[in-house]
N, C-alpha and C positions, 0 to 999 in steps of 0.2 A: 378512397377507391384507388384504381391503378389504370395509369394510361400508358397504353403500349406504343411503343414506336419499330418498327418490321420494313423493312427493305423490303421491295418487291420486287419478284423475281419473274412471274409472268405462269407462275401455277397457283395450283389451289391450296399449297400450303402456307404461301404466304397472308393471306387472309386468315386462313384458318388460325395461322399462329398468333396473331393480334387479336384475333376476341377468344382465344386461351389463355393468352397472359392477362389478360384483363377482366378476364371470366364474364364476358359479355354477356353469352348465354346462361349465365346460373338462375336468372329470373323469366329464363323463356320455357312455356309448357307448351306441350304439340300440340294442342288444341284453342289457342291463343290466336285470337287473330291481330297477323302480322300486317304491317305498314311498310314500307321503303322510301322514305323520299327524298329522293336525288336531287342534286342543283342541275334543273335542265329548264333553264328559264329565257332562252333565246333561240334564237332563228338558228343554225351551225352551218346550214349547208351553201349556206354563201360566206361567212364566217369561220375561220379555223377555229375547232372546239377544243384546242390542248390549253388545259387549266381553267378554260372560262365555264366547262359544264362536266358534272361525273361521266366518267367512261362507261360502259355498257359492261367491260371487262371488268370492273369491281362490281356494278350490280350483277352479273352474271354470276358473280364468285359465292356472293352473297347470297344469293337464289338455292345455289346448290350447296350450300351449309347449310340454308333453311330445313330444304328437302329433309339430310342429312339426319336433320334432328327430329326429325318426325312429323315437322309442321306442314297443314295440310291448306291452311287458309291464309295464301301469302298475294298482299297486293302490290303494286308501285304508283304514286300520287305525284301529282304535282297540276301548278297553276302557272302555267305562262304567263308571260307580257304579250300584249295584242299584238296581234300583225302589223308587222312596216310594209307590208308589200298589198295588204288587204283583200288577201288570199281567202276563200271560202272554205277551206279545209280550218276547220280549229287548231286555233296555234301552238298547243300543247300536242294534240295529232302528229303534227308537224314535228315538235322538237322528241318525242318519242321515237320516230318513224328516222328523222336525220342521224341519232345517236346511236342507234341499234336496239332502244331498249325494247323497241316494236318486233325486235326479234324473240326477244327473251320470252315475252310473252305467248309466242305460238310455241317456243322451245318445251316451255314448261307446263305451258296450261293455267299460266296465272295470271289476274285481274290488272290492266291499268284502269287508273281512276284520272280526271280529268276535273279539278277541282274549283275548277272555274266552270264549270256545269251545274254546281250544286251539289245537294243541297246545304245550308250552311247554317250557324246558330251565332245570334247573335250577344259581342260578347262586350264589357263594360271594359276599359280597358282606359283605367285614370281618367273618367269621366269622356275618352271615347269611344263611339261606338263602332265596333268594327264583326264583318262578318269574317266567322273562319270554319273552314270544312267540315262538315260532322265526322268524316273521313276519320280525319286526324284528332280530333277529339274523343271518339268512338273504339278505334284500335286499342287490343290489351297490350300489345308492344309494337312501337315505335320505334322505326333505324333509321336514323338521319345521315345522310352520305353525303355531304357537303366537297368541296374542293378545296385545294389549299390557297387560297389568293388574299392579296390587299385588295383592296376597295376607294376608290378616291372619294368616298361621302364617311365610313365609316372606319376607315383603317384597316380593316381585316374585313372578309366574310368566310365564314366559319360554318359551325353548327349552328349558334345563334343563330345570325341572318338569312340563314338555310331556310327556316320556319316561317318564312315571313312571305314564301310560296304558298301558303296554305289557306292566304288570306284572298278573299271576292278577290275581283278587278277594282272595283270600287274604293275597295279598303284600304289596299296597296296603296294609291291615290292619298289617303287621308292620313298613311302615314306620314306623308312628305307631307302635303298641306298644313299639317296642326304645328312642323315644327317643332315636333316631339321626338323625330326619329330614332334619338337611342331609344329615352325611357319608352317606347313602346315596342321596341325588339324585346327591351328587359323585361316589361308583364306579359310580352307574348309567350315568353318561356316560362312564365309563371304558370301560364294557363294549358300548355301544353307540354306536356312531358315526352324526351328524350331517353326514350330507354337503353339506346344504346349509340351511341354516335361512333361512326368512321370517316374518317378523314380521307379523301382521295388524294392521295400525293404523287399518281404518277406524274404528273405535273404541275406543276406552280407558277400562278401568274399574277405578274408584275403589275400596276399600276391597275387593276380591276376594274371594273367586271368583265367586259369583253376583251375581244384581239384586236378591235380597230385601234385600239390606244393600248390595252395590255399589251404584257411580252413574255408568253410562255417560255419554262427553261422545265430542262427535265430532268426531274425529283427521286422516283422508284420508292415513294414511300408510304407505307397506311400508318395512319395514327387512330386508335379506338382506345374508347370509353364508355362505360356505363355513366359516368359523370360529365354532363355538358360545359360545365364551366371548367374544367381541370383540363380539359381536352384542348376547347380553344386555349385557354391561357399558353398549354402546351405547344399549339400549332399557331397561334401569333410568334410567337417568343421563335421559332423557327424561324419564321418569316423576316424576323430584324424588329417585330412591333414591340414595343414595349405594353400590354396586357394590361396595364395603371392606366396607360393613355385612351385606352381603345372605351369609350364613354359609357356602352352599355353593358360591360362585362364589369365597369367601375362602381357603376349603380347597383345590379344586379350581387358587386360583392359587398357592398355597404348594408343591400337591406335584407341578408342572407348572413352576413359575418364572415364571408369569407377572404383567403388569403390567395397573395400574387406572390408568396416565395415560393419558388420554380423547387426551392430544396426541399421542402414540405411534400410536395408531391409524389407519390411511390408512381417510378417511373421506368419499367420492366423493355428489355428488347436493347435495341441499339441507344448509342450515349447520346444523347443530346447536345453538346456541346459540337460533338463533332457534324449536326447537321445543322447546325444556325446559318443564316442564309442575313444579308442587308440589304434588303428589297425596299424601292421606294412605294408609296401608295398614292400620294396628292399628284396631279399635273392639271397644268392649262391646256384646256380644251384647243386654244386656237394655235397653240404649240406641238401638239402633239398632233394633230389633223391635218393643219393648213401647212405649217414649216414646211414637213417633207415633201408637198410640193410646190416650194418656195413661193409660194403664193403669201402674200402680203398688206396691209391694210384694210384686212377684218378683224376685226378685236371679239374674243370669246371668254370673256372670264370665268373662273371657274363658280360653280353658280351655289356653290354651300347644296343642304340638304333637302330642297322645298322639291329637287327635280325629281319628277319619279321615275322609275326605269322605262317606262313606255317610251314618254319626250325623249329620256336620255339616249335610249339607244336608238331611235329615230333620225332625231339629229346628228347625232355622230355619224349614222349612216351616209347624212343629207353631205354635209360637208366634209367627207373623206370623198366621195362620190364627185363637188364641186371643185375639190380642190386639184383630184386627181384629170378631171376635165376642163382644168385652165391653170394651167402650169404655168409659173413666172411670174402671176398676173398681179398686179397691184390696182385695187379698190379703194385709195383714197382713204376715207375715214369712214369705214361701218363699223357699227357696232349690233352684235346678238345678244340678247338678254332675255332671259329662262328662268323658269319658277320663279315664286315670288320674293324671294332676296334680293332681288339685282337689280336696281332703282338710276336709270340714265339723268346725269344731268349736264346740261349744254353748260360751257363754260368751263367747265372745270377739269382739273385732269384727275382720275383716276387710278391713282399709285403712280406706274409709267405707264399708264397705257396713256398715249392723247384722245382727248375730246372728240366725238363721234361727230360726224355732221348725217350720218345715215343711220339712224336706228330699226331695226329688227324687234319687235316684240314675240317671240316664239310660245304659241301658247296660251291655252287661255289662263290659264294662272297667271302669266305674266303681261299679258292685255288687259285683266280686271284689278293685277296691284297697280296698272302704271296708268291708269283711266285718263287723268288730269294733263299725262305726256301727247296724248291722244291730238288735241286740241293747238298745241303749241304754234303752233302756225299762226297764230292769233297774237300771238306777243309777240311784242319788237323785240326783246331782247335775247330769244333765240328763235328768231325767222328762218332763219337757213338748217334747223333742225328738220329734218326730213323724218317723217314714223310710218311705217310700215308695219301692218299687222298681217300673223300669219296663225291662222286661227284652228281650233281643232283639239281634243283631249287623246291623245295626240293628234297636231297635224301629222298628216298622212307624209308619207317620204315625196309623192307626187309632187301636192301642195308645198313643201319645204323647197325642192327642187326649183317649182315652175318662182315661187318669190325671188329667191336669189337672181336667177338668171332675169327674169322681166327686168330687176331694178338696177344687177351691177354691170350686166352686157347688155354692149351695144346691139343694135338690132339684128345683124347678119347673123355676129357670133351667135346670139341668141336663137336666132333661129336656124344655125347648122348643131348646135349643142341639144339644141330641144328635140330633134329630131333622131339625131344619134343616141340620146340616150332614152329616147322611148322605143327605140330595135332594141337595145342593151334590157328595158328594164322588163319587155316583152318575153327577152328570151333568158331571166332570169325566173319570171311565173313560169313558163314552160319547162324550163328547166335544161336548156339548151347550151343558158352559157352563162358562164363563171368569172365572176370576177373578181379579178386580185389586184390588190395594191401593193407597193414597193414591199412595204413592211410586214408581208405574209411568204415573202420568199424564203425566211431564214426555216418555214415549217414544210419545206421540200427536203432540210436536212433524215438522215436519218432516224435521228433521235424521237421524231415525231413519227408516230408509228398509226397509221389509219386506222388499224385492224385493233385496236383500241375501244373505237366506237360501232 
């Protein structure tokens, strides 16, 4: 098959021309019901959404090429991660309504779906069992709009990991738990078909999945395929990833036969060479958070693949949030430790991180592997081990918030922070105010273009 790559120029040719060169459309009939699911799997409006969720501007484009072709049964899907703010509006509501794509929908007259509503089928998936949308099972053709970003669990998120919105809330969960994480992206695409993937490339983000730690830069580029694997291969290989490395496109080409040579690939549109990008994807959580506001003596390692996106983006919230409301400040020796990989032991050092005397257990995944850390206080020979549990699938941002502050500020500070950031997080549900950290100033540039979403 043939994957296109097309500048984008900010009309509807430039879409059009990438699922022409790729003959996206050859397998679609006007009477097919159509699918769209977007990567809109976070909160945005407190959040800058350049690269970390599809533009409303490509699904809009899409919409009216649908039209175009005659199709009259066109919907848009997707399955948020729960709320951090524990907002009563559905969260997927929410990231529709922030992105624009709540527009498209009165624009045209056509269906969002909400797929964490139900209903779902359940599916066997290497002996686990996981629910995924009848939605997306059901559709005669399926268009996967992904973004172009690295991922600090999986290297890339793509077309692949696009699809992995389609799964319950539950599921999402059991991907991280089992420990499986690639091989079950790779029989998720076994189980669901990608009829057409486009890659949103007006912008590209760095270190993934969100902007609290990504670093959008801007792209101007679609990448489509009828083929899922030649796509991503194609849109890692951009990104700086090496395709071989990326674990579940590795699998998925072993028990399929296929190939990583970039020259094999019929690859129509602009030259590829001349947009390869060396983006990184792995970083430390308590580097990437804490540093910029020279805040010091919390240790956050990076916690491998057990964490699921609810904790992850929670957390990250919690302490960009903390860190940015205690500037300078050094805490001794805490340590945070998340999903179930990340195992504290007193005494010992850590690579270079030194020895905790304050542990953090975030989570109940990471409360029920570390049970036996629980009790420590009982041994002599790490007495001074202090454990703190913060409990919750996800803890809530509140609960993440109020632990930090009870246990590393002193009392006053504690209760002038406490108070300040319950106006702050009051008038973030309201909607009144906005907040920004250092590292979201660079998307005041122009480059970053609102009217996007």
């Amino acid at each position: 098959m043939t994957v296109s790559l097309v500048k984008f120029d900010g009309s509807l040719d430039s879409p059009r021309r990438a699922i022409e060169l790729c003959q996206g459309f050859k397998k679609l009939g006007r009477n097919d019901r159509v699918l769209i699911k977007p990567n809109n799997c976070f909160r945005h409006r407190i959040m800058p959404p350049y690269g970390m969720v599809t533009t409303s501007k490509t699904i809009d484009r899409v919409v009216q090429l649908l039209l175009e072709h005659g199709c009259k049964d066109i919907s848009i899907g997707e399955g948020a991660i729960i709320n951090i703010f524990d907002e009563l509006e559905p969260y997927t509501k929410r990231g529709f309504k922030g992105t624009g794509i709540e527009k498209i929908e009165k624009k045209y007259g056509i269906k969002l779906i909400d797929f964490n509503q139900g209903p779902f089928h359940e599916l066997d998936l290497g002996g686990i069992k996981v629910e995924v949308s009848r939605a997306a099972l059901d559709s005669d053709f399926l268009i996967n709009v992904p973004v172009l970003k690295t991922h600090f669990q999986t290297k890339v998120s793509l077309g692949f990991k696009n699809l992995k919105g389609c799964l319950s809330k539950d599921s999402k969960k059991r991907f991280h738990i089992s420990k499986r994480l690639d091989t079950l992206i790779c029989l998720l695409n076994e189980a669901i078909n990608s009829d057409l993937v486009i890659i949103d490339g007006i912008y590209m983000l760095e270190k993934g999945p969100e902007t609290l730690v990504g670093v959008a830069h801007r792209k101007d580029l679609i990448i489509a395929s009828p083929d899922i694997f030649e796509c991503d291969v194609v849109g890692a290989t951009i990104l700086g990833i090496d395709p071989a490395q990326v674990d579940y496109l590795k699998e998925f080409a072993q028990r399929h036969g296929r190939s990583f040579d970039i020259t094999a690939i019929q690859i129509k549109g602009e030259d590829i060479d001349s947009l390869k990008e060396q983006l990184e994807w792995r970083f430390e959580p308590d580097e990437e958070l804490l540093t910029p506001a020279k805040v010091t003596g919390i240790s956050v390692p990076h916690p491998g693949q057990t964490l699921c996106s609810a904790c992850g983006a929670t957390l990250a919230f919690a302490l960009s949030v903390f860190g940015k409301d205690n500037p300078g400040m050094d805490f001794g020796g805490a340590a945070l430790y998340y999903g179930l990989g990340l195992k504290p032991e007193r005494g010992k050092e850590e690579g270079t991180r030194p020895s905790p005397t304050k542990v953090f257990l975030y989570g109940d995944c990471a409360i029920k592997s570390n049970k036996g850390l629980q009790n420590v206080n009982n041994e002599e020979d790490i007495q001074s081990l202090e454990v703190f549990l913060i409990e919750g699938c996800p803890p809530t941002l509140t609960k993440t918030l109020l632990a930090l502050m009870k246990t590393l500020l002193n009392k006053p500070r504690m209760f002038r922070m406490l108070l300040l950031r319950a106006i702050k997080l009051i008038g973030i549900r309201l909607g009144i105010y906005q907040e920004i950290f250092p590292r979201w100033e660079r998307y005041r540039s122009k480059e970053f273009d609102k009217t996007h979403f």
